[in-house]
C-alpha positions as CSV (number, residue, x, y, z in Angstrom):
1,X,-5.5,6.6,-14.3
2,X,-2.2,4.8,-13.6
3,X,-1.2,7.9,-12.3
4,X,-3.6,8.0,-9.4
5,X,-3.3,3.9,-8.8
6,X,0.2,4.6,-8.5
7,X,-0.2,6.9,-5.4
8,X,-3.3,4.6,-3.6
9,X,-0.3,1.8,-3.7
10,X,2.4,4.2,-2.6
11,X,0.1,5.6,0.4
12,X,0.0,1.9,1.7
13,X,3.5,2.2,1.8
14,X,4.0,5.4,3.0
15,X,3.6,3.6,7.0
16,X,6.8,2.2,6.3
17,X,9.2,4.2,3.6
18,X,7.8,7.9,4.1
19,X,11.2,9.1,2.3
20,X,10.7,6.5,-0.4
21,X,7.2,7.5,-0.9
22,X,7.9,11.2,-1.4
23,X,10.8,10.8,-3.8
24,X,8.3,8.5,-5.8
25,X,5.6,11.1,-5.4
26,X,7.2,14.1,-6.4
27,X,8.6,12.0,-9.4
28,X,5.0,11.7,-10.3
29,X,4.5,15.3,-9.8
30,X,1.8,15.0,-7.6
31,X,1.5,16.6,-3.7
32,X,0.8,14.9,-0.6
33,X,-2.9,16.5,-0.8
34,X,-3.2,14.8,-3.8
35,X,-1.7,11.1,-2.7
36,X,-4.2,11.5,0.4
37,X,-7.2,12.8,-2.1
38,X,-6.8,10.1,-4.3
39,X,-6.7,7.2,-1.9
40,X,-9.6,8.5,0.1
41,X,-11.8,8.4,-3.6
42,X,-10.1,5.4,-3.8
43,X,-11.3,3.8,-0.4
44,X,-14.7,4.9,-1.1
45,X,-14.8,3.0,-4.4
46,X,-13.9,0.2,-2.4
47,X,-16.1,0.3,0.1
48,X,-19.1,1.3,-1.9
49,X,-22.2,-0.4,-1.4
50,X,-22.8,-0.3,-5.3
51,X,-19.1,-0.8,-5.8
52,X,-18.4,-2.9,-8.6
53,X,-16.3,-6.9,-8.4
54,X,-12.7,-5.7,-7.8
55,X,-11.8,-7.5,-11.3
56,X,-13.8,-4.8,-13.1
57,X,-12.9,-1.8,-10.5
58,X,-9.2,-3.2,-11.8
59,X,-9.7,-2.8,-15.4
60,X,-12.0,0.5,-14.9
61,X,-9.0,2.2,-13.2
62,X,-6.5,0.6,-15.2
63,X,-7.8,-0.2,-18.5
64,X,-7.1,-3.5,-20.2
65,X,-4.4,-5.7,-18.8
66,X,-1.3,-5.7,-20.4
67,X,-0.9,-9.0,-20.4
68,X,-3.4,-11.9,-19.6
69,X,-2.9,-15.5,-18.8
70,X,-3.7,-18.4,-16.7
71,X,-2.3,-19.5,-13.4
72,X,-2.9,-22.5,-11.5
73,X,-2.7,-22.5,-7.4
74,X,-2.7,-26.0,-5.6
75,X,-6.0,-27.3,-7.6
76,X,-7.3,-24.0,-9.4
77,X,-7.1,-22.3,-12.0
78,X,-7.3,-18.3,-12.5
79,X,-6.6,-15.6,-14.5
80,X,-3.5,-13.5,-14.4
81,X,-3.9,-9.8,-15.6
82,X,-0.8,-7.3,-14.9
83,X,-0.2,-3.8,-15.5
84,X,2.9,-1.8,-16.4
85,X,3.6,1.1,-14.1
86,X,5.6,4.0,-14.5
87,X,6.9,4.4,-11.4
88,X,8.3,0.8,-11.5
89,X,9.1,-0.3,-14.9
90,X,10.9,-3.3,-14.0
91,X,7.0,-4.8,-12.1
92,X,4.0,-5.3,-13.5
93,X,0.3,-4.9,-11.0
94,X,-0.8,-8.3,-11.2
95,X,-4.5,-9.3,-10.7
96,X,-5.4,-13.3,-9.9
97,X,-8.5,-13.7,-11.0
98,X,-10.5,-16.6,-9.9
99,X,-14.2,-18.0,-10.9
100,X,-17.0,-15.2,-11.1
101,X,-14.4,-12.6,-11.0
102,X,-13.3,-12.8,-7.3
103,X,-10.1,-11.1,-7.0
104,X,-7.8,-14.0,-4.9
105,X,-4.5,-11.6,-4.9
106,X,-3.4,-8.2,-5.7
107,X,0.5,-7.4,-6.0
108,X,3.5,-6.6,-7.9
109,X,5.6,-9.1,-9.7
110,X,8.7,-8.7,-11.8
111,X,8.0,-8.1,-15.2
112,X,8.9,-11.2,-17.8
113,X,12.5,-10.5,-18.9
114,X,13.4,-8.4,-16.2
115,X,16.3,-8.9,-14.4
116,X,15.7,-10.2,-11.0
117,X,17.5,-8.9,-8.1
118,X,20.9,-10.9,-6.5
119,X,19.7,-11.8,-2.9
120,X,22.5,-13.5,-1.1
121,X,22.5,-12.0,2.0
122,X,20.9,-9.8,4.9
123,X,22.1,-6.7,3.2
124,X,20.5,-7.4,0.1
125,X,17.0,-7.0,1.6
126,X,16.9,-3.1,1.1
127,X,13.2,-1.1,0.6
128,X,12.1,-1.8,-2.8
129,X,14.6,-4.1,-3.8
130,X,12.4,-7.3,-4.5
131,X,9.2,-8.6,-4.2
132,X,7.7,-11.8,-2.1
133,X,8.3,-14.5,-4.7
134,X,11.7,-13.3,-4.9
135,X,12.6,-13.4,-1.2
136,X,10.7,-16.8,-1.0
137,X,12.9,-18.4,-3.7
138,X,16.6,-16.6,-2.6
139,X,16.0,-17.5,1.6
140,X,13.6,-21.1,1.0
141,X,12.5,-22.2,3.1
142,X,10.6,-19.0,4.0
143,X,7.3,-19.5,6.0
144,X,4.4,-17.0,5.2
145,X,3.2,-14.6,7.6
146,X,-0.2,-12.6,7.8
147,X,-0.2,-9.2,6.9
148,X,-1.6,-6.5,9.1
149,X,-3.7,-5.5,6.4
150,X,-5.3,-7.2,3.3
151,X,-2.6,-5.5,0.9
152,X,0.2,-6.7,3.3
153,X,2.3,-10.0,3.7
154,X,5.2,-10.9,5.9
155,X,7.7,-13.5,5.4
156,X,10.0,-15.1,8.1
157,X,13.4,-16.7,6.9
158,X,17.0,-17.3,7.9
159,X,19.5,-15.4,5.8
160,X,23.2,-14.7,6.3
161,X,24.9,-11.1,6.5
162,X,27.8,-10.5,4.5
163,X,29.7,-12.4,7.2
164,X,27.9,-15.6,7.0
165,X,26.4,-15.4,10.3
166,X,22.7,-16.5,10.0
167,X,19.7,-14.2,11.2
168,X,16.3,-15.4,11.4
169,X,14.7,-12.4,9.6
170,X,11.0,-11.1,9.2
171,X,10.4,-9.3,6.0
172,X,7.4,-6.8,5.7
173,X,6.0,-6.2,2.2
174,X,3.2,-3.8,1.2
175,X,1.1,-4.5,-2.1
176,X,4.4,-7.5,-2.5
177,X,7.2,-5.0,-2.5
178,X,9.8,-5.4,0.2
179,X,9.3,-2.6,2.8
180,X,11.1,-3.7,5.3
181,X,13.2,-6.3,7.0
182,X,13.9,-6.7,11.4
183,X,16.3,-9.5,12.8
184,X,14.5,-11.3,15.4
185,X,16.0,-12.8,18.6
């Protein structure tokens, strides 16, 4: 089943890295029919009127967390359940979980002990190359953004190139993976 999650997250993605996504895909051995079959069944899961809470469609599809612990946002406290991946070793799928089971986010974070990426400049913000927390931290302050869809987030920062010459930059990430990055102004 990781298998076929892996290719529902990668045909979010696929509106912004198509290139990226088919390397990935073939790496997975599976065809485009197959990316586009799977995240149909997938969609209809979701929007099932007998679909289950997304915390148990999560561990259904997924099978037990990998690791579970407890997060707390502002004044609440959650569950955190993440997932290795093949396809990215170096991220786990992370679940919050809040009261009842009511799934509050759904992304990829860098796996404990993994070597986060050096962001330093405008270059550095390449597809793939880090996820939301990450860009947060290296360019603070970064102010959020809304997504154009539930499994997307944007960012907006300033950041110098290699030069030192500051941009203000907006960062698009898909399921909290850097997709891409545009220099406003």
């Amino acid at each position: 089943m990781p298998l076929d999650f892996q290719l529902v997250l990668l045909r979010r993605m696929a509106d912004h890295n198509p290139d990226l996504v088919d390397e990935a895909r073939r790496r997975l051995g599976a065809s485009l029919a197959d990316m586009r079959e799977t995240n149909k069944h997938w969609q209809a899961m979701v929007r099932s009127s007998r679909s289950r809470s997304a915390s148990s469609r999560y561990r259904s599809v997924l099978g037990p967390p990998e690791t579970e612990g407890r997060r707390t946002i502002g004044d609440l406290e959650c569950a955190a359940w993440q997932w290795s991946l093949p396809l990215w070793p170096d991220l786990r799928f992370e679940v919050l979980v809040g009261p009842r089971g009511a799934v509050w986010n759904e992304w990829l974070v860098r796996a404990a002990g993994a070597p986060a990426p050096a962001l330093a400049t405008l270059e550095d913000l390449t597809p793939w190359s880090c996820t939301v927390d990450e860009a947060a931290r290296a360019f603070a302050p970064a102010r959020p953004l809304e997504g154009t869809a539930p499994t997307r987030w944007g960012l907006a920062f300033s950041a110098p190139d290699r030069q030192g010459v500051r941009h203000e930059v907006v960062a698009e990430f898909t399921w909290g993976l850097l997709q891409r990055t545009a220099v406003r102004g």
